[in-house]
TIMI-2910 file (N, C-alpha, C, CB; in pm, 1 decimal, decimal comma, always signed):
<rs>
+----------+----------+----------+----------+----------+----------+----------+----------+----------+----------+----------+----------+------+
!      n_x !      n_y !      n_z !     ca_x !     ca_y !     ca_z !      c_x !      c_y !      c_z !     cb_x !     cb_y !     cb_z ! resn !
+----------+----------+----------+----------+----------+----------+----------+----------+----------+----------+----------+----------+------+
!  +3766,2 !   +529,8 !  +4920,8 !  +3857,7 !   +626,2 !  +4976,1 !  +3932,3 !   +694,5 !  +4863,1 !  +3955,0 !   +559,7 !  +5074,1 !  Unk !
!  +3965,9 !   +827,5 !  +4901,4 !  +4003,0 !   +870,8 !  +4758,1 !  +4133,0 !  +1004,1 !  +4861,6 !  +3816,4 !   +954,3 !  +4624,6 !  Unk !
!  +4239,2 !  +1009,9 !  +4774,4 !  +4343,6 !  +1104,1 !  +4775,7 !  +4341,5 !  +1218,6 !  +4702,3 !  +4445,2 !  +1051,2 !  +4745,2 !  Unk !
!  +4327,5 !  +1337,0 !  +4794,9 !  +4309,0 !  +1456,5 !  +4740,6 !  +4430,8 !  +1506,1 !  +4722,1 !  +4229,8 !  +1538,0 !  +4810,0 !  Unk !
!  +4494,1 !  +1603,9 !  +4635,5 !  +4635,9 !  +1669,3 !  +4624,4 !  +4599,0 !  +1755,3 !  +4572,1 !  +4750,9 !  +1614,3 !  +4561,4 !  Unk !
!  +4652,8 !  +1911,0 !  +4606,7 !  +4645,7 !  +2013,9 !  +4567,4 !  +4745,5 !  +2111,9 !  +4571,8 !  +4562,6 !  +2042,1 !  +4606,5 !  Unk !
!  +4761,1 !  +2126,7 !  +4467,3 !  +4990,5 !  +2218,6 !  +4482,1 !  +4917,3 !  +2341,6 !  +4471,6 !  +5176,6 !  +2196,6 !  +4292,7 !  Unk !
!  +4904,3 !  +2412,9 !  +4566,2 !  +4897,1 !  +2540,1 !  +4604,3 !  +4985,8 !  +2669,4 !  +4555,2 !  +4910,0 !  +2524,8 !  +4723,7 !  Unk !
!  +5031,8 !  +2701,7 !  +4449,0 !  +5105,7 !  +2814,8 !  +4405,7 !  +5082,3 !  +2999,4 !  +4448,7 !  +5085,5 !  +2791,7 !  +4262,8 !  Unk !
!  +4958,8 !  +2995,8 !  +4457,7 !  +4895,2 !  +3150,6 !  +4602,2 !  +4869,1 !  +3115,3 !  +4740,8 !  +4718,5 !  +3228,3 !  +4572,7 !  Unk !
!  +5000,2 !  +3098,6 !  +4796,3 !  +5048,4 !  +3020,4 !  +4934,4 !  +4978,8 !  +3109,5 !  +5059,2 !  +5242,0 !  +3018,9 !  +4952,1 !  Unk !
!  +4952,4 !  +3244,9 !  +4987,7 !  +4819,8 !  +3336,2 !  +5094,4 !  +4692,3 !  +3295,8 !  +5066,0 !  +4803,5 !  +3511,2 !  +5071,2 !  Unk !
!  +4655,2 !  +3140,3 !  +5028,7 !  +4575,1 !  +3103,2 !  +5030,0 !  +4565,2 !  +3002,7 !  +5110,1 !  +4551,5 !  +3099,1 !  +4942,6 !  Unk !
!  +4669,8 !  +2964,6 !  +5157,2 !  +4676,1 !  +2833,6 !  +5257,1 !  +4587,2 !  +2861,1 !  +5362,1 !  +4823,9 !  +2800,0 !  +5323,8 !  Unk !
!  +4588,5 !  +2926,5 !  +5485,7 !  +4475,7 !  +2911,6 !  +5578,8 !  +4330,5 !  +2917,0 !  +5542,6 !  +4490,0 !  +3002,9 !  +5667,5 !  Unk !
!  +4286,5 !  +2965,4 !  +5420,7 !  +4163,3 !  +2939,9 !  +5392,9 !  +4162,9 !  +2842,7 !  +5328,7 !  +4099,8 !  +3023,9 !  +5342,1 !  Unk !
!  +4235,1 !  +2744,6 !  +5259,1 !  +4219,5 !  +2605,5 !  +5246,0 !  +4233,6 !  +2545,6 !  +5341,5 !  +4285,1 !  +2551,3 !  +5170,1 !  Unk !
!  +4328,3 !  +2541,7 !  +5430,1 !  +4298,8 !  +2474,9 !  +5582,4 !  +4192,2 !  +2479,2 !  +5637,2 !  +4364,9 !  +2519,8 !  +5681,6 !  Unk !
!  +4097,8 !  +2593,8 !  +5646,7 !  +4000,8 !  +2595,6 !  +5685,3 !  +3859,0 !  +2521,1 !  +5586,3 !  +4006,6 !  +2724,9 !  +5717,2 !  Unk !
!  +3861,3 !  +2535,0 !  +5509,6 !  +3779,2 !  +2429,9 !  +5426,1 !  +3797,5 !  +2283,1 !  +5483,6 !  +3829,3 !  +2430,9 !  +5266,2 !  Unk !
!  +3927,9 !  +2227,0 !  +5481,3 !  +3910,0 !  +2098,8 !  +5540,3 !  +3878,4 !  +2084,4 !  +5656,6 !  +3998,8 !  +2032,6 !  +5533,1 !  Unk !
!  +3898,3 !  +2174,4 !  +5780,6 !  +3870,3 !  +2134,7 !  +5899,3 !  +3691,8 !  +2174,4 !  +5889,1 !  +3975,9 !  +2215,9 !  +6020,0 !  Unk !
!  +3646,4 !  +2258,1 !  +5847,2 !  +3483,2 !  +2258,8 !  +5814,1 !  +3444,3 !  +2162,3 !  +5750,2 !  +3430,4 !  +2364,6 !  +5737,8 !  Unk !
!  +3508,7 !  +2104,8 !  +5687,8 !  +3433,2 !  +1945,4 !  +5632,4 !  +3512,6 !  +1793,0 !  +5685,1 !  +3445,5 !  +1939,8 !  +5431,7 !  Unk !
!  +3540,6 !  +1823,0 !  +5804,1 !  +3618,7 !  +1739,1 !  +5883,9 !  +3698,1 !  +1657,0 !  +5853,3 !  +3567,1 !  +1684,9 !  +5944,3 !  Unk !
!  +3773,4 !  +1712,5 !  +5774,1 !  +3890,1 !  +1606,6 !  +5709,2 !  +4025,5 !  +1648,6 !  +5761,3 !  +3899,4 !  +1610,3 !  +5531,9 !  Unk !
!  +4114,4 !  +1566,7 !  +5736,7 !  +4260,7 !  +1562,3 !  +5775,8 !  +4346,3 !  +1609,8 !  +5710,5 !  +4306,8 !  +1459,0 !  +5790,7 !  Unk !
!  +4436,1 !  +1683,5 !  +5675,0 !  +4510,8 !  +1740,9 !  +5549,1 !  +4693,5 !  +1762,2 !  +5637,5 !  +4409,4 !  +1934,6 !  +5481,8 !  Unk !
!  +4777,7 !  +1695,6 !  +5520,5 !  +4866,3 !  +1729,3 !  +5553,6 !  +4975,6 !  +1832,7 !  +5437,2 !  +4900,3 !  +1611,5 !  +5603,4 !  Unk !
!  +5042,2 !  +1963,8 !  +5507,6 !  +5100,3 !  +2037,8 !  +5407,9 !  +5241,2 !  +2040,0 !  +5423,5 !  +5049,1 !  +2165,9 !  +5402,8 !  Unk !
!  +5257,9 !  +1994,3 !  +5235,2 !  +5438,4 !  +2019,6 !  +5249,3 !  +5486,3 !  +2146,0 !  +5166,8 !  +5537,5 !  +1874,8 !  +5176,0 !  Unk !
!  +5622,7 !  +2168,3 !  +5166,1 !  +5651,7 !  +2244,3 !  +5132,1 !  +5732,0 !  +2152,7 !  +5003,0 !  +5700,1 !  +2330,9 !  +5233,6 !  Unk !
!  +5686,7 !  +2268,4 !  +4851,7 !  +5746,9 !  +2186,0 !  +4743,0 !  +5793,2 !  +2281,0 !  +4664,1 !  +5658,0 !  +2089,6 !  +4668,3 !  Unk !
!  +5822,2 !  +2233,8 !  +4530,0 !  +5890,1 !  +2364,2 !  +4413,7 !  +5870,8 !  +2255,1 !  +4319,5 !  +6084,6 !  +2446,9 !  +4426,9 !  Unk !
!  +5823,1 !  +2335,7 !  +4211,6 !  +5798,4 !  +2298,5 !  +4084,7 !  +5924,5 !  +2286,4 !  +3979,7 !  +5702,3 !  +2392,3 !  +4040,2 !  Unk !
!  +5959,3 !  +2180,0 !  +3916,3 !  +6055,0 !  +2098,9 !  +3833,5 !  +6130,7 !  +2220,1 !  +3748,1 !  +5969,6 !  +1976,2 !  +3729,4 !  Unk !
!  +5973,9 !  +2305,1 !  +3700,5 !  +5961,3 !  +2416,0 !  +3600,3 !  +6088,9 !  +2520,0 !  +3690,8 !  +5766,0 !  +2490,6 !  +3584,5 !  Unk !
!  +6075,2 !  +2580,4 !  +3811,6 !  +6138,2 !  +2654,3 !  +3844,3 !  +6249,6 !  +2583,7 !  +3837,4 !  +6103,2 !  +2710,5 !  +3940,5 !  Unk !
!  +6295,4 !  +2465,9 !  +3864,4 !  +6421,6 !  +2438,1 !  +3913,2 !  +6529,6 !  +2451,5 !  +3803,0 !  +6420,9 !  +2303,4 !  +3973,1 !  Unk !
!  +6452,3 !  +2431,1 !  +3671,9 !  +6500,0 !  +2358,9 !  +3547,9 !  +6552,3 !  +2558,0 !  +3507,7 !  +6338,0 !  +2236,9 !  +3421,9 !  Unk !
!  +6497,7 !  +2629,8 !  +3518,5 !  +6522,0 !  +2819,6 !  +3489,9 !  +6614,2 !  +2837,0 !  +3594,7 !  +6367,1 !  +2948,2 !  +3516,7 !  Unk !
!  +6627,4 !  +2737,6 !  +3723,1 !  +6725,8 !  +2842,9 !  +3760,1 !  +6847,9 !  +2772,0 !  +3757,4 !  +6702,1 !  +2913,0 !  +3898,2 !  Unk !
!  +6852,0 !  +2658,6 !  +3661,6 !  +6967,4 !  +2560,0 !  +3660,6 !  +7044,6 !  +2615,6 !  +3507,2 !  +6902,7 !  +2371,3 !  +3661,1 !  Unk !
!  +6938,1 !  +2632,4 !  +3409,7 !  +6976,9 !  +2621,9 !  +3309,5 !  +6895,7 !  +2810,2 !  +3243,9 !  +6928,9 !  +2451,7 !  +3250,3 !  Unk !
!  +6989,3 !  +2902,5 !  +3312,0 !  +6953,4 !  +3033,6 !  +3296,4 !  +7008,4 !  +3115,0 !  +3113,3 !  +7035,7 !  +3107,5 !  +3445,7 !  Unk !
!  +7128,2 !  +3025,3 !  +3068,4 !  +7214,8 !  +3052,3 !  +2920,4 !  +7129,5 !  +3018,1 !  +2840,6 !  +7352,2 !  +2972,2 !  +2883,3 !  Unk !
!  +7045,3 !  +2854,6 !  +2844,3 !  +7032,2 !  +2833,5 !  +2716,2 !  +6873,1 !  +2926,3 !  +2718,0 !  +7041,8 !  +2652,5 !  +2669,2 !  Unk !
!  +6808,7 !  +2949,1 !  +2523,3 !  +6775,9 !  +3106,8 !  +2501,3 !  +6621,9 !  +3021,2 !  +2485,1 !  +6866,3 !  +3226,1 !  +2339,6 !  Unk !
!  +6599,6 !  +2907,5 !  +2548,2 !  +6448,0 !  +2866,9 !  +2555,6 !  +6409,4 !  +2879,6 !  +2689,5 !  +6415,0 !  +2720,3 !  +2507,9 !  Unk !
!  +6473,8 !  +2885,0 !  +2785,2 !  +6456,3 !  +2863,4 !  +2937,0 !  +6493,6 !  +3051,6 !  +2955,7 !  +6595,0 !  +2714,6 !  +3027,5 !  Unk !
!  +6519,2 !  +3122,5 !  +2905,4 !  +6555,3 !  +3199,0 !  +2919,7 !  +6398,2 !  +3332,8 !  +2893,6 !  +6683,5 !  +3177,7 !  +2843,6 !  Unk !
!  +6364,7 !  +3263,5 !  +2782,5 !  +6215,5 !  +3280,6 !  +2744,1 !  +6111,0 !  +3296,5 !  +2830,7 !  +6175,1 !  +3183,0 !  +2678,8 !  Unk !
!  +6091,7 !  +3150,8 !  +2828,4 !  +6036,5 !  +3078,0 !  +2981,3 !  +6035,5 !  +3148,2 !  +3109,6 !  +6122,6 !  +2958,5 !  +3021,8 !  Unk !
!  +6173,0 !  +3238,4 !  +3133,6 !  +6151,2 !  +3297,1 !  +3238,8 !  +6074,8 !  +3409,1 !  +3271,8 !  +6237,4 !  +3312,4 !  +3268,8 !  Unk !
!  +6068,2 !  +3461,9 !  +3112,1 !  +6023,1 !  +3587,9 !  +3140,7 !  +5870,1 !  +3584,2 !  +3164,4 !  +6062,2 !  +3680,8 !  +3030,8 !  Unk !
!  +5824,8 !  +3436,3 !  +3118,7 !  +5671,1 !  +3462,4 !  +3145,6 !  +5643,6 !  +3392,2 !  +3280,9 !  +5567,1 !  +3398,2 !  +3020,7 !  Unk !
!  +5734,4 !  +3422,5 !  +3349,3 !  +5711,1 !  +3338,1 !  +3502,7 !  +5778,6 !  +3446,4 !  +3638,2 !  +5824,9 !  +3152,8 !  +3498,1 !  Unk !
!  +5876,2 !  +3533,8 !  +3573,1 !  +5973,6 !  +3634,3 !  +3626,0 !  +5871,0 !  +3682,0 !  +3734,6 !  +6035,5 !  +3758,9 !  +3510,3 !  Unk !
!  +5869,0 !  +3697,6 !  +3871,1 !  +5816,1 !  +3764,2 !  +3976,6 !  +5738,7 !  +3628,0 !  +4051,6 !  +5715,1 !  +3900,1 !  +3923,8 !  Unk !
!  +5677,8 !  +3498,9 !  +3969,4 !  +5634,5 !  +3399,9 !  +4057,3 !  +5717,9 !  +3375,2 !  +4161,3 !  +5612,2 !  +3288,0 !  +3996,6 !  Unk !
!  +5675,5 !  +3287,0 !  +4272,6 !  +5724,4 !  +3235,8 !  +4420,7 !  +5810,4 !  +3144,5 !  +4313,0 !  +5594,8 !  +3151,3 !  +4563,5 !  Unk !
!  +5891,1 !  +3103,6 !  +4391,1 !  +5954,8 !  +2971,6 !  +4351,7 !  +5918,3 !  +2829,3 !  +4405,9 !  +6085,1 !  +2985,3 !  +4381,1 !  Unk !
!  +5791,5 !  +2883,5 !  +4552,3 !  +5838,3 !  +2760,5 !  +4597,7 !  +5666,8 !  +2776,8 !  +4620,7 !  +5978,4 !  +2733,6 !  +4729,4 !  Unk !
!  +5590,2 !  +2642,3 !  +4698,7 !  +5469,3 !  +2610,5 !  +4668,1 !  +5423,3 !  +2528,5 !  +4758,0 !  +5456,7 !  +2565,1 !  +4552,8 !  Unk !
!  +5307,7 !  +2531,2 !  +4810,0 !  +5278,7 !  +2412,6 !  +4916,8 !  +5168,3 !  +2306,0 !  +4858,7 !  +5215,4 !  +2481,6 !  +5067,3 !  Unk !
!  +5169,6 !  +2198,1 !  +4871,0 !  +5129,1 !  +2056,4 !  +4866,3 !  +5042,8 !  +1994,1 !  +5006,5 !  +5270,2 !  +1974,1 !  +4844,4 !  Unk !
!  +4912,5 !  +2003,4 !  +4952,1 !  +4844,8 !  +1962,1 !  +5044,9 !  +4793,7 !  +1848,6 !  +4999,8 !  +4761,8 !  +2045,6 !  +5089,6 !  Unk !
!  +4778,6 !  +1723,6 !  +5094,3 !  +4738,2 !  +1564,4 !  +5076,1 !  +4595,9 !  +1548,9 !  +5197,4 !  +4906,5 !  +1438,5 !  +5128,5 !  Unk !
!  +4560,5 !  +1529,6 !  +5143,3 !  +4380,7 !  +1462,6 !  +5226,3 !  +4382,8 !  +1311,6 !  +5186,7 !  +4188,9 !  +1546,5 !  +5135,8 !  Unk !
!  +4352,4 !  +1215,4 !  +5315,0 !  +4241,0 !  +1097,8 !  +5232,7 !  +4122,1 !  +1134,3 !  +5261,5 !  +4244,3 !   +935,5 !  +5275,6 !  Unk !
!  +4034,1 !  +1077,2 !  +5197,3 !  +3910,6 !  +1130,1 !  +5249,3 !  +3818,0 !  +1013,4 !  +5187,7 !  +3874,2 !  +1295,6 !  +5199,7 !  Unk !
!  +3725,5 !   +947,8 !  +5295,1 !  +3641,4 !   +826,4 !  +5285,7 !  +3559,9 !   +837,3 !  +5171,6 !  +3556,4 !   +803,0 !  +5405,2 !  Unk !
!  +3477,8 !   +929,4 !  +5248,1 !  +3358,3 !   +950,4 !  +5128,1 !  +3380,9 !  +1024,6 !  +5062,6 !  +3234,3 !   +983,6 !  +5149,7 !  Unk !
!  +3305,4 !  +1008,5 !  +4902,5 !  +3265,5 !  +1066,6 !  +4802,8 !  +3181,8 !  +1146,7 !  +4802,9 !  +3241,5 !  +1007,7 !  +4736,4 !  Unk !
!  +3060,9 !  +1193,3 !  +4904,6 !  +3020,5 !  +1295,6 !  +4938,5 !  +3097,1 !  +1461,2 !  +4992,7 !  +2956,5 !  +1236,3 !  +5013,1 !  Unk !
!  +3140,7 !  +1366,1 !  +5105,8 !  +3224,2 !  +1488,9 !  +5114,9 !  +3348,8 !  +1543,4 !  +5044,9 !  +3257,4 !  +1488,6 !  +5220,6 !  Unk !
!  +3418,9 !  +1438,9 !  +4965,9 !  +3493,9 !  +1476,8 !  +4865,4 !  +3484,2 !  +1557,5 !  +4813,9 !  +3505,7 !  +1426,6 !  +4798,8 !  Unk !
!  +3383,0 !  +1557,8 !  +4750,3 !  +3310,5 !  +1647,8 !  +4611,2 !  +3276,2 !  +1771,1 !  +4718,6 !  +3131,7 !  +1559,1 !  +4508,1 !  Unk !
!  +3222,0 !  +1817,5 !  +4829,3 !  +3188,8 !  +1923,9 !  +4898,5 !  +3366,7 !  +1997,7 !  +4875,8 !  +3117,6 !  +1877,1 !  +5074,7 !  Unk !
!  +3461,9 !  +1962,9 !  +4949,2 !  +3599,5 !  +1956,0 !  +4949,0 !  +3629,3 !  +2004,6 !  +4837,9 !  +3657,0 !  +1836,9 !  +4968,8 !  Unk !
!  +3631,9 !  +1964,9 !  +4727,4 !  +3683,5 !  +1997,6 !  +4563,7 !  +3556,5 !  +2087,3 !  +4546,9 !  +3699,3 !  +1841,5 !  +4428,5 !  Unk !
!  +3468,0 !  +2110,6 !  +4531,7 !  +3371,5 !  +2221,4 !  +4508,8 !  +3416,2 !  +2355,5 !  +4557,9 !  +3242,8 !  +2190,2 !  +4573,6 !  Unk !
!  +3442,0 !  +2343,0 !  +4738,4 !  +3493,4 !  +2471,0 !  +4792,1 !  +3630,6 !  +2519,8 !  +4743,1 !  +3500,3 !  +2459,6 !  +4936,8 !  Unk !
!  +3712,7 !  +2434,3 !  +4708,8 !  +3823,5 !  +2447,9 !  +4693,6 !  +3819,8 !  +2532,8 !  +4579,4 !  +3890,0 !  +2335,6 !  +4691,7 !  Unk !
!  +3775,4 !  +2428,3 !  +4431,9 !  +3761,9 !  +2501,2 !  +4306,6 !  +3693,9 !  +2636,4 !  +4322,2 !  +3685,7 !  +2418,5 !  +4208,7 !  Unk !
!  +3580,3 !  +2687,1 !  +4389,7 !  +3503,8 !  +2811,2 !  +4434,6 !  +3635,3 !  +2915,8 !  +4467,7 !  +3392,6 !  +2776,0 !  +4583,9 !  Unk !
!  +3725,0 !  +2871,4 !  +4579,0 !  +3790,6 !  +2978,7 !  +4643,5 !  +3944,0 !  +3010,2 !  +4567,6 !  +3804,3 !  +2935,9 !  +4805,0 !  Unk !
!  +3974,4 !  +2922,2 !  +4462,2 !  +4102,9 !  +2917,0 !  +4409,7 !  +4039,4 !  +2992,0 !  +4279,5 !  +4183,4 !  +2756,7 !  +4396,0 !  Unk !
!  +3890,2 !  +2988,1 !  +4212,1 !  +3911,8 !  +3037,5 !  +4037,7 !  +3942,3 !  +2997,8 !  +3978,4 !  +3964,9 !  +3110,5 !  +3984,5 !  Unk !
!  +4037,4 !  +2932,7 !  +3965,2 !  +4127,9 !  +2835,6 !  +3836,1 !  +4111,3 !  +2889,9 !  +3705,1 !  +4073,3 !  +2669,5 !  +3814,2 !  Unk !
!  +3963,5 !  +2885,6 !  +3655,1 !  +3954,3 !  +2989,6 !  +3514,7 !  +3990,6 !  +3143,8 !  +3509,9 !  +3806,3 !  +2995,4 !  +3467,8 !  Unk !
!  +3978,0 !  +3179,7 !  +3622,3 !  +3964,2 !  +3354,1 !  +3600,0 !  +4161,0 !  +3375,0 !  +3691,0 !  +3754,8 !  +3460,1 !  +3739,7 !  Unk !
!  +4159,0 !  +3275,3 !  +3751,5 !  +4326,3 !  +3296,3 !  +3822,8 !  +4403,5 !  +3194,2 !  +3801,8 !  +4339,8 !  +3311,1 !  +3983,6 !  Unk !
!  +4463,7 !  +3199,1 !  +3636,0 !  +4556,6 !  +3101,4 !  +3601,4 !  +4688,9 !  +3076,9 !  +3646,7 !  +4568,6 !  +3110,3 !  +3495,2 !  Unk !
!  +4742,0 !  +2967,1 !  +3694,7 !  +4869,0 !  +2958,5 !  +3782,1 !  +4852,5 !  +2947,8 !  +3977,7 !  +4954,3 !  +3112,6 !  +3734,7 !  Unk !
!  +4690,1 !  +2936,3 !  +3990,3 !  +4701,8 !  +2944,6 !  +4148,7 !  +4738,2 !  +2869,0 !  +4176,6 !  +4617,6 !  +2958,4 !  +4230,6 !  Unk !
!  +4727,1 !  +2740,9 !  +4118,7 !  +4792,9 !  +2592,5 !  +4206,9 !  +4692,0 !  +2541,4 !  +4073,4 !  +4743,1 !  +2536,4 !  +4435,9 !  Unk !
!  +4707,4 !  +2375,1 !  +4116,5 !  +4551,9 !  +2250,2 !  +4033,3 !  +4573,9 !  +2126,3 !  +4183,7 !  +4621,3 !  +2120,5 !  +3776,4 !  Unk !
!  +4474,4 !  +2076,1 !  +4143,5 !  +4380,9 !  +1983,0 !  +4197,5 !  +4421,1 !  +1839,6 !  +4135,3 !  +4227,0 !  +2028,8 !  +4161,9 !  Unk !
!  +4407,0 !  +1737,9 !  +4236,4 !  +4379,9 !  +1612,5 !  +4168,9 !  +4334,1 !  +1503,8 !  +4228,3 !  +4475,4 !  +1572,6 !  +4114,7 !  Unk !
!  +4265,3 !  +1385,2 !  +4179,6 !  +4187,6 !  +1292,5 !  +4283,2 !  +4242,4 !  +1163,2 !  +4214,2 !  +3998,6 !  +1307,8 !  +4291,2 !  Unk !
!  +4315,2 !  +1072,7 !  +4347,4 !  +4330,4 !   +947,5 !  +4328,4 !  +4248,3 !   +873,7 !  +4392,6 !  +4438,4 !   +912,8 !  +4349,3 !  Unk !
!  +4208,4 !   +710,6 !  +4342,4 !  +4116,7 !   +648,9 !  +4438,6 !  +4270,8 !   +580,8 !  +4516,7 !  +3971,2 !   +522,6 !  +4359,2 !  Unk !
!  +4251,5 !   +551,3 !  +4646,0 !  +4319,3 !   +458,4 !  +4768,3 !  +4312,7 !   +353,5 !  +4766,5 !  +4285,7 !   +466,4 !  +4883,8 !  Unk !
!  +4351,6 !   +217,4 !  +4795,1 !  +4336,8 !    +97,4 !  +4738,6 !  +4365,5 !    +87,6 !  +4918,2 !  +4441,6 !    +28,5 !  +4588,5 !  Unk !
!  +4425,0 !    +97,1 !  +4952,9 !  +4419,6 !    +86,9 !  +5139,5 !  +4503,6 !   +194,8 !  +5181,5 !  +4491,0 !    -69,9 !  +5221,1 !  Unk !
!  +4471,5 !   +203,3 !  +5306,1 !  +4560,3 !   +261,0 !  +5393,4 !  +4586,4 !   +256,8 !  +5517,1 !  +4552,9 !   +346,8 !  +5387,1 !  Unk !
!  +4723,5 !   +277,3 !  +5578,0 !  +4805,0 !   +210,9 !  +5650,3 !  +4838,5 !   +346,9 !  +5745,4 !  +4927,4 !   +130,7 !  +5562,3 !  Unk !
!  +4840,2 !   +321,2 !  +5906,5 !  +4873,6 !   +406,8 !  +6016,4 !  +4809,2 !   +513,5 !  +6057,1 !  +4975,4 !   +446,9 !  +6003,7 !  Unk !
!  +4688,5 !   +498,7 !  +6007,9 !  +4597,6 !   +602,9 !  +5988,7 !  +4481,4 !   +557,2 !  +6090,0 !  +4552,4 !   +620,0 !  +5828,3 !  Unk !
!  +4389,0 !   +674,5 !  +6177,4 !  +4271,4 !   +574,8 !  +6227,6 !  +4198,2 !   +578,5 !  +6125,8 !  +4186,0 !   +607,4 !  +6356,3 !  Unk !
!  +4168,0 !   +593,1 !  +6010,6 !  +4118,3 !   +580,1 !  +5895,0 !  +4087,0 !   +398,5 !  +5903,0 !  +4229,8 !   +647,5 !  +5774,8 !  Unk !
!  +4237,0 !   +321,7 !  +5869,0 !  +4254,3 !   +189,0 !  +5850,9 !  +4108,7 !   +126,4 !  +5952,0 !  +4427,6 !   +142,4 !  +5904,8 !  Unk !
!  +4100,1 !   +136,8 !  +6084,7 !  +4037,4 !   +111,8 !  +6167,9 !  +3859,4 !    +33,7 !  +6126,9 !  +4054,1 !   +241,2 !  +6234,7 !  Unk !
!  +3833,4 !   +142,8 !  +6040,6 !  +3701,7 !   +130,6 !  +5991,5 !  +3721,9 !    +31,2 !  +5903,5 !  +3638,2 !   +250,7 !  +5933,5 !  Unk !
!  +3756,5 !     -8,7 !  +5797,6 !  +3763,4 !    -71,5 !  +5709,5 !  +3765,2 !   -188,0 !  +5730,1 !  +3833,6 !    -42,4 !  +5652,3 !  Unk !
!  +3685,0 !   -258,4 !  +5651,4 !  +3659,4 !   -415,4 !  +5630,3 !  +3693,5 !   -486,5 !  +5522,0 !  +3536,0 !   -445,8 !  +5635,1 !  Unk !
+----------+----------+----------+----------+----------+----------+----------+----------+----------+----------+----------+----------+------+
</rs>
């Protein structure tokens, strides 16, 4: 079992990532988040490094959505992160969001748990 996370920063991309998971029948839940980076520019706007900083960020969202999957298999995982990486660019559209894969050691309240032996 493996944990998908993906911080979404082109948030007009969310329903077509929603739709990727429900085409590969997985479960996804989305939060709403903000990056440390923004918080830290709009806390600390005087001092002349953050001030920098802003200008190469000036017009981004501030705020960002966080999407969580478990997802059993490793087959469809990799289908999941394939479409994903396909529809986000990452090389050619720097700053859309990133990706990341944890393995699950169990899980709890889920009908997921159910299967497991």
């Amino acid at each position: 079992m493996y944990a998908l996370f993906l911080i979404l920063n082109d948030t007009n991309k969310l329903d077509t990532i929603h739709e990727i998971f429900y085409e590969h029948r997985c479960g996804a839940t989305t939060l709403d988040s903000v990056g440390m980076g923004k918080v830290l520019l709009e806390h600390n706007e005087k001092i002349p490094i953050f001030s920098s900083i802003r200008k190469l960020v000036e017009g981004d969202k501030p705020y960002n959505k966080t999407i969580v999957s478990v997802i059993r298999e490793k087959d469809r995982l990799d289908k999941v992160v394939d479409k994903i990486n396909e529809e986000l660019d990452y090389i050619h559209k720097p700053g859309i969001g990133f990706m990341f894969v944890v393995p699950v050691l169990d899980c709890y309240g889920s009908k997921i748990n159910k299967d497991i032996k």
